[in-house]
N, C-alpha and C positions, 0 to 999 in steps of 0.2 A: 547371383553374384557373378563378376564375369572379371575376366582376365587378362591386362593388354601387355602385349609384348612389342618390345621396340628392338628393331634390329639395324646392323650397317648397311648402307646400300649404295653404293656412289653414282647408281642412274638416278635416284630421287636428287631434288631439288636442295632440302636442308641434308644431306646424305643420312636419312632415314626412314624405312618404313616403317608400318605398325599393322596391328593383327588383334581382335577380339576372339577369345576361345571361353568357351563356358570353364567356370571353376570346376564344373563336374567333371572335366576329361584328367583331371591332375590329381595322382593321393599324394600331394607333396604337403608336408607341415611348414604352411607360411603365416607367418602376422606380422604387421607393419607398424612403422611406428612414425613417422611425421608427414606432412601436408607437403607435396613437393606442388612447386609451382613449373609445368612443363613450359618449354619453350616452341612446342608444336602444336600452333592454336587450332588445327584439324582437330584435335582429340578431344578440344574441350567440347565440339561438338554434339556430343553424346549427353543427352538429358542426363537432371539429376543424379551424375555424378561426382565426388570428390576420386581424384585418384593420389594412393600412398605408395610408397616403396617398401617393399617386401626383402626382412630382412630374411634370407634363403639362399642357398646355394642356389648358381645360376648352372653349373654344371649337370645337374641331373635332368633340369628342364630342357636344356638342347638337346642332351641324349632323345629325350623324349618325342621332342617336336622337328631334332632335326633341323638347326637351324643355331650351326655353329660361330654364327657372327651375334646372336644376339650377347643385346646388351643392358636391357635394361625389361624390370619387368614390374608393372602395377598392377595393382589390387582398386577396384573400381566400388568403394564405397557409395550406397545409395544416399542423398542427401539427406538431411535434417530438416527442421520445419520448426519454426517459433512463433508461438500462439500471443497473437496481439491485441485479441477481445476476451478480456477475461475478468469473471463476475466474482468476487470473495465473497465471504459471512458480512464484511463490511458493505455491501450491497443490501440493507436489513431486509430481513426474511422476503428474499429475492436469489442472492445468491449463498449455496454452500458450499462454498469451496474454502475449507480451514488452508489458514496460510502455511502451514509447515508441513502437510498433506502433501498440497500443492505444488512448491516447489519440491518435494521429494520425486513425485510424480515422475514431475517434468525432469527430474536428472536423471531416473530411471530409465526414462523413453530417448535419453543421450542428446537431449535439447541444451544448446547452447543459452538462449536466452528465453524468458518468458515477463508478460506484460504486466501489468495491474490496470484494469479502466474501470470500476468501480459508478455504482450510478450516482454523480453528480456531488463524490465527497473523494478525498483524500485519507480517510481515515484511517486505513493500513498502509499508505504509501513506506513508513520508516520502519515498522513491522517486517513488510513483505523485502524492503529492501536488505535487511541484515539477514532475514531468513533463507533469501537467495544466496547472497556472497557468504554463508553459509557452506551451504552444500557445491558451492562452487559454478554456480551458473549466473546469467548477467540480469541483475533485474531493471525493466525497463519499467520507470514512472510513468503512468497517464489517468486520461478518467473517460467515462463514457456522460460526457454533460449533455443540458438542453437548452433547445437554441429556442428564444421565445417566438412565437406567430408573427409579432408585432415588435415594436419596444419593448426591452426587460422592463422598463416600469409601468408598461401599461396592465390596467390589471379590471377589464371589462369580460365576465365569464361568459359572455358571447361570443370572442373573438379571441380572448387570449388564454382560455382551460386547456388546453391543448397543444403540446409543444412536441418541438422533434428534436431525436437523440443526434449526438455529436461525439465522435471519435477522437481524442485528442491523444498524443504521445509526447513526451520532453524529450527531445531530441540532444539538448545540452544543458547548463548551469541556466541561460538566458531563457530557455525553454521550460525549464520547471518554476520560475521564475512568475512568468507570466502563467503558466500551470494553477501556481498558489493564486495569484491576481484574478484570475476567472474565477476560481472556485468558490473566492472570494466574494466576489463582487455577486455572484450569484446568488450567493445565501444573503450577503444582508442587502442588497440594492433590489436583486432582480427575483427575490421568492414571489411564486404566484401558482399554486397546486406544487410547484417543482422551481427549484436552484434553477433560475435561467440567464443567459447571456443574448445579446441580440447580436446582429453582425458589424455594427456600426463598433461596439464592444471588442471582438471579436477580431476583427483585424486591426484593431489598436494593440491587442497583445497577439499577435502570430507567430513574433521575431524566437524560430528555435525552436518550433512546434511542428512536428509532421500531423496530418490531418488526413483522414479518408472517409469518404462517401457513406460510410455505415452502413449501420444494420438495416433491415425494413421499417424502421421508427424513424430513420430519419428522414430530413426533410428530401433530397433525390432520388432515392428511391420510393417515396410516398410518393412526389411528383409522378412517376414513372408507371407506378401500380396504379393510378388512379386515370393511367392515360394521360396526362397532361406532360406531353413529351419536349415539347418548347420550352415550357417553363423549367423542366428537368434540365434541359439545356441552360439556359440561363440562368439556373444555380450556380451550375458546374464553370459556367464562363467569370462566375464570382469566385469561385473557390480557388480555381487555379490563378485567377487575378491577382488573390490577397495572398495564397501559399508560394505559388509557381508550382512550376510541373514536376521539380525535384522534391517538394515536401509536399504533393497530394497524390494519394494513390487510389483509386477505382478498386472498393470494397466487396469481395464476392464471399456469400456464405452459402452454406448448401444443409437444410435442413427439411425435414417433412410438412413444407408449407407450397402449394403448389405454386406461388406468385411470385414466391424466388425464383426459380427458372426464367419468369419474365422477362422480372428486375436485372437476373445477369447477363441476359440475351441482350436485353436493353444498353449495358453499361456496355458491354465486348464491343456492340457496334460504335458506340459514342468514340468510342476508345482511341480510333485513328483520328475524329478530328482535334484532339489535344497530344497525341502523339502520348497516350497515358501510360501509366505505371500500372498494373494491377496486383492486388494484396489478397490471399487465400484469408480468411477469419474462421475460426467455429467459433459461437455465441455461448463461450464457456460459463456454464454459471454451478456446475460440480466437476470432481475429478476423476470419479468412475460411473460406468453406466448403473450402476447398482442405487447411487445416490441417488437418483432422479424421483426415486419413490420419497425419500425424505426431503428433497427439495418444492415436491408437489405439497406435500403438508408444510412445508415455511408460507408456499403462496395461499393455502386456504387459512393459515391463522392470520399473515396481512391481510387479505380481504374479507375475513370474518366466514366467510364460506362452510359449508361441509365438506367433506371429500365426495359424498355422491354427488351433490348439485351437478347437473348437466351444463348447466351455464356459467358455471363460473369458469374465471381466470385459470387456463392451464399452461403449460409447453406443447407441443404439438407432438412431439416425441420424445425418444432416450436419447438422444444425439446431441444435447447440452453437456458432453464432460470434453475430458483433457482430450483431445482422440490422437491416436498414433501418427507421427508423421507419414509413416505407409498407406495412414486413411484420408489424411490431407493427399499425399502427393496422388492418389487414387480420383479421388474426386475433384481434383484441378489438373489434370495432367496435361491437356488440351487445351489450357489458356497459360500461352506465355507468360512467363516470369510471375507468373503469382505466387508457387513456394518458393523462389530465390529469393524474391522482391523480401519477405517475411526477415530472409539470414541478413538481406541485406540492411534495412532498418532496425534491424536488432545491432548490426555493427556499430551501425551510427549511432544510436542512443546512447549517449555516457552521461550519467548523474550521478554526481558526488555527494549521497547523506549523511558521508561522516561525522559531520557535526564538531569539529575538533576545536572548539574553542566556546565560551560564555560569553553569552551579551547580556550584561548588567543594565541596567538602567541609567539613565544621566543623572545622577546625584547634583542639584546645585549647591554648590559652594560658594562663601562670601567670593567679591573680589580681591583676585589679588591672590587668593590660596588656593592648595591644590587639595585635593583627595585628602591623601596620606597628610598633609600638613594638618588638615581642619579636625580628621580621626583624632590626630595626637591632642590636636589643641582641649578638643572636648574629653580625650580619656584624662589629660590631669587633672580639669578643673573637677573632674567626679575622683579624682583617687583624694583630693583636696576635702571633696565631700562625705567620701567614704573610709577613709582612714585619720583626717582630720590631723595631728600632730605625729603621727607613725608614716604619713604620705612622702616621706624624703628615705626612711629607713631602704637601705640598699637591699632588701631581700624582695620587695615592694617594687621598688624601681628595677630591677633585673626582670623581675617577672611580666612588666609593663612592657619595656622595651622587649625582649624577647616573640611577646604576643606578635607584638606589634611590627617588628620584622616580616614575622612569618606569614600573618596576614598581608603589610606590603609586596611581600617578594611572588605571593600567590597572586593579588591582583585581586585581593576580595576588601580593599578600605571600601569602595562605595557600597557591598552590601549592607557593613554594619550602618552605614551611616544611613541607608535606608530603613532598615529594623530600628535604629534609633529614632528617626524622625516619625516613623507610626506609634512610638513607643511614648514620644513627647505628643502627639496630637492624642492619643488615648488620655494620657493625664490631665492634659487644659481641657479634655471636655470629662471626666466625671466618668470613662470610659473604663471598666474593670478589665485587667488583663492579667498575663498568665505565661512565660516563657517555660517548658516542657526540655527536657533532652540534655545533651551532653553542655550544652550551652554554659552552663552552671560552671565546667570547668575551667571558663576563661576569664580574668581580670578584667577584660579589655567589655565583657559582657557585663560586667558587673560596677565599674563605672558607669557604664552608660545606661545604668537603671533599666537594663532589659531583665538580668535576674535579680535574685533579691541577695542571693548566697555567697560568702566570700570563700573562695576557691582557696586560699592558703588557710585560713581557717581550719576548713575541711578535709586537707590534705587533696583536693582534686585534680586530676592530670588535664592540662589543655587539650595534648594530644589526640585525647578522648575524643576530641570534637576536633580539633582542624591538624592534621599531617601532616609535615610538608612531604613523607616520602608515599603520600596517599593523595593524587592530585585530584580531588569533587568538591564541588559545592558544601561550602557549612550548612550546618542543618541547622536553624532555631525553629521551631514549633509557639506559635503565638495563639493563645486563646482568647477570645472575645467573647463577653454574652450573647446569646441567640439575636437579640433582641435589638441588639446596636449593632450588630458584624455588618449589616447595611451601611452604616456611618465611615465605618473605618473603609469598604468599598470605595464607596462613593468620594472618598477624600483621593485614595489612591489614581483612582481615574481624573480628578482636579488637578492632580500634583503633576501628574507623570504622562498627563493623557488618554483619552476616550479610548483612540485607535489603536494604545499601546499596552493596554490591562483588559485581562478577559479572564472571567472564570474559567475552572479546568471543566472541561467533558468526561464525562464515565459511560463506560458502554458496559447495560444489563444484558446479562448471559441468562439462558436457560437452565435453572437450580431443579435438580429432582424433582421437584413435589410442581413447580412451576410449569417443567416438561409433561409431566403426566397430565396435568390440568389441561396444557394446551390443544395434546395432544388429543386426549377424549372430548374436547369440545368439538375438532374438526371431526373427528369420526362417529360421532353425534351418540356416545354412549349417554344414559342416563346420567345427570349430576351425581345423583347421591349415589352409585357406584365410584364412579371418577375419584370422588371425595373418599371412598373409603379408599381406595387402591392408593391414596396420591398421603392419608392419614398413616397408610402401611408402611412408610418408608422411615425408620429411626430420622431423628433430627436431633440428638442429642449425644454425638456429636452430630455435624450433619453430614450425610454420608450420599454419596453417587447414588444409579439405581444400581450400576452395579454388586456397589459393596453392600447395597440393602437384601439384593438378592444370596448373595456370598456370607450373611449374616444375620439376616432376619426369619427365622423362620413362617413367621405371619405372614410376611409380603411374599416368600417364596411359593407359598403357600398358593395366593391369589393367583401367580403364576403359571402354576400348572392346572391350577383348578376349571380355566374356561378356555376355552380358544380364542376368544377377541382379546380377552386380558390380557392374555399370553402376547398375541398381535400389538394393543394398548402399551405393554410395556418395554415390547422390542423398538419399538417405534422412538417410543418415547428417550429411550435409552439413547439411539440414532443421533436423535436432533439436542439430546443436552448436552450444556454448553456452547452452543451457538446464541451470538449476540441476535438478542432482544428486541432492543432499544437503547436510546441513547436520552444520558441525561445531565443532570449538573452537580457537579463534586459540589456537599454544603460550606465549604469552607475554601477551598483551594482557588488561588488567586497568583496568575502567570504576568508579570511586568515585563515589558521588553525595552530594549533602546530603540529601536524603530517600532516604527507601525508592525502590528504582531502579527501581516497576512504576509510581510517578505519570509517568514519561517515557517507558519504554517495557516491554513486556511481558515476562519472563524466559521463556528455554525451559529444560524440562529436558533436560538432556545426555544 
């Protein structure tokens, strides 16, 4: 750390000089406390530093140094570093880096912002984003996609198995935008081994995207490593074409592979004929060096492997975690603006997931009426139905209109009118249903033949189900036979459209008995041990390995009993609870007012 002092001078030019003194010559108790922005661009000169004002008596430091005009005195903070390749659990058994880990990390190591690029899905993009503005640091959206050989829809395993990875960052609103559109369009247009986008794709959505050169998968640097240096050229003459040179940045990473070195020799010199930006990466795919052991077993249960196999799929080393900005600024310190470039694209990225409002579906209505009109119209002709000569009684009508308010005023008429209208397509077809939950409390539910239950009967509270001083979504629970819930789908997607209903996605985590399974397959213990170790663990309730061990004496048992076991269960312990696999909720069914990839990205099934 080091120390600048500014003193009067009236032969300098702005009447001041300055002076660097190591922090060590001073026992003086100083700490700072905000970001000054000097007016003497000399001093910014000094790498990698921010400089603060130090809140301190100025009097004892002159005594010291002898230098009774000074006037001002900084604290020369080393810079920060924000990591903008970074792999999650959502990366399936690729990357482990758990998202509340991760940004904890990252706030520890005094990191302003951190990325999400995830291989080829969005899956924790709203996770990682709340989990960041959390602990108070800035989370930047993006993904790490692939860009196909050819056309995203050509799909000839001669020519198109093979694709190269893609850096992408949402730079703003219009930028995640097209973020969801890629991501999109990948899974269900451009699948072929892997989610792809071609470049024709690709610079149709660029508007709001920062983009860089990548990792060794991608396509410039392939070019590069494979010697074909013109044609690396003439990527890069595309890239910067369709970004410009303020949203692309010349991607250097530094890990235990000898061909990086090339790769970055290669980019550095490229560098001056585009006047380039360069960007420091580490190939984050855990958070501590320690991880890397259980990161190796996520990649041998993906590719079915052993752990001894010699040939299989590895990392090259431990140098896939979060690393220190000290070990960034280390290993970049010799290529301009590569960890600034980092703070500075971390400025710029602002994405808003708050989410602060519902998008309901378009409910059609006769002409001529509106929502709220058409709700009313159909809840008398059912209180007509349902109460029959009592339907005028004013205790009846108070509690209709009430409803009916408060759903108004909430802006939820089109949901019931929705829940109604599946409710009438189940009856004209012969369809058994089944409304669950607080539902039962409402009148306005019970005209409309969604429950069967009359709520004043029963003495039941609305409120139970819709708040106004609780502003969420009403809950109704609709149950269908196994057997016909295809029918009521498939209607929903006629009514309201294909691109606008999509089942819900469920992400399978690692369960105890699962972990241990996985876990002794890659390390190639006998089945029928595995099976007993993975039968040791209670399931009744179902309990962690932890709390099997903290309560089962059986399992505790196997535990100490072997040294692999021991090994088998720590391991396993490690990696459960890390997503699995991804699959499809049996019943859950998401309707949108637009097409459902402007909010989030579709996977295909």
């Amino acid at each position: 750390l080091t120390i600048c002092f500014l003193w009067n001078s009236s032969g300098s030019k702005d009447g001041c000089e300055y002076g660097f003194f190591p922090f060590s010559t001073f026992r003086v108790r100083m700490t700072y406390r905000i970001f000054l922005k000097l007016r003497f661009p000399q001093i910014f000169k000094v790498k990698h530093a921010n400089f603060l004002p130090l809140s301190t008596e100025i009097g004892p430091i002159k005594r010291i140094i002898g230098l009774s005009n000074l006037r001002t005195i900084l604290y020369v903070k080393p810079m920060s570093f924000a990591h903008l390749h970074v792999h999650t659990e959502y990366s399936i058994l690729d990357g482990f880096s758990n998202i509340k880990g991760l940004v904890q990390r990252a706030k520890d190591l005094d990191m302003p912002a951190i990325a999400i690029t995830d291989h080829g899905n969005m899956f924790g993009a709203v996770d990682f984003y709340h989990a960041a503005k959390e602990v108070g640091i800035k989370p930047i959206i993006g993904v790490e996609g692939y860009m196909a050989a050819r056309g995203m829809k050509d799909r000839d395993p001669q020519f198109d198995k093979r694709s190269s990875h893609l850096l992408l960052l949402a730079e703003n609103q219009a930028g995640y935008k097209n973020l969801l559109k890629i991501a999109s369009a990948s899974q269900i247009e451009g699948f072929y081994y892997f989610p792809r986008v071609d470049h024709e794709f690709l610079a149709a959505h660029s508007e709001g995207i920062i983009a860089t050169s990548g990792c060794m998968a991608a396509e410039i640097p392939r070019a590069i490593n494979q010697g074909r240096l013109e044609d690396a050229k003439s990527k890069l003459d595309w890239y910067y074409e369709v970004f410009g040179q303020e949203n692309f940045f010349l991607e250097l990473q530094s890990h235990d592979i000898p061909e990086l070195d090339k790769i970055n020799k290669a980019l550095v010199e490229m560098g001056p004929r585009y006047n380039a930006n360069f960007v420091a990466t580490n190939d984050v795919h855990y958070v501590n060096p320690a991880d890397s052991v259980l990161q190796d077993v996520l990649l041998a249960i993906q590719t079915g492997k052993i752990l001894s196999d010699p040939n299989r799929m590895r990392m090259t080393d431990e140098s896939y975690y979060l690393r220190t900005p000290q070990e960034m600024q280390n290993l970049f310190a010799g290529v301009p603006g590569a960890i600034e470039n980092t703070l500075l694209i971390a400025e710029r990225c602002n994405v808003d997931l708050g989410f602060k409002e519902y998008h309901l579906p378009n409910f059609p209505v006769p002409d001529g009426k509106t929502a709220d009109f058409y709700l009313r119209e159909l809840c008398e002709k059912g209180l007509q139905m349902r109460y029959q000569s009592r339907a005028d009684d004013p205790e009846i009508q108070e509690r209709l209109n009430y409803e009916l308010d408060i759903i108004n005023t909430m802006g939820f008429d089109a949901y019931f009118l929705i829940v109604w209208d599946l409710i009438q397509y189940a009856q004209k077809n012969n369809i058994w249903y089944n409304a669950r939950g607080s539902a039962a409390g409402s009148i306005v539910s019970y005209c409309l033949e969604i429950t069967p239950i009359d709520p004043l009967e029963h003495n039941l509270i609305f409120e139970r189900f819709l708040n106004p001083g609780r502003v969420s979504m009403p809950d109704i629970d609709l149950d269908f036979p196994d057997d016909r819930r295809a029918e009521m789908m498939h209607y929903c997607a006629e009514k309201y459209g294909h691109d606008k209903v999509a089942q819900i996605i469920t992400f399978g985590t690692m369960k105890a008995r699962a972990a241990i399974r996985d876990v002794g397959r890659v390390m190639d213990i006998p089945l029928q041990e595995v099976d007993r170790v993975a039968k040791a663990i209670p399931n009744m309730p179902p309990m962690s390995i932890q709390e099997a061990l903290d309560n089962s004496p059986d399992f505790k048992k196997l535990y100490n009993d072997a040294p692999y076991l021991h090994t088998l269960i720590d391991t396993a312990k490690g990696v459960e609870g890390t997503v699995r696999n991804v699959g499809t909720h049996a019943a859950g069914v998401v309707v949108t007012d637009r097409p459902g990839e402007k909010y989030t990205p579709p996977h295909l099934s």
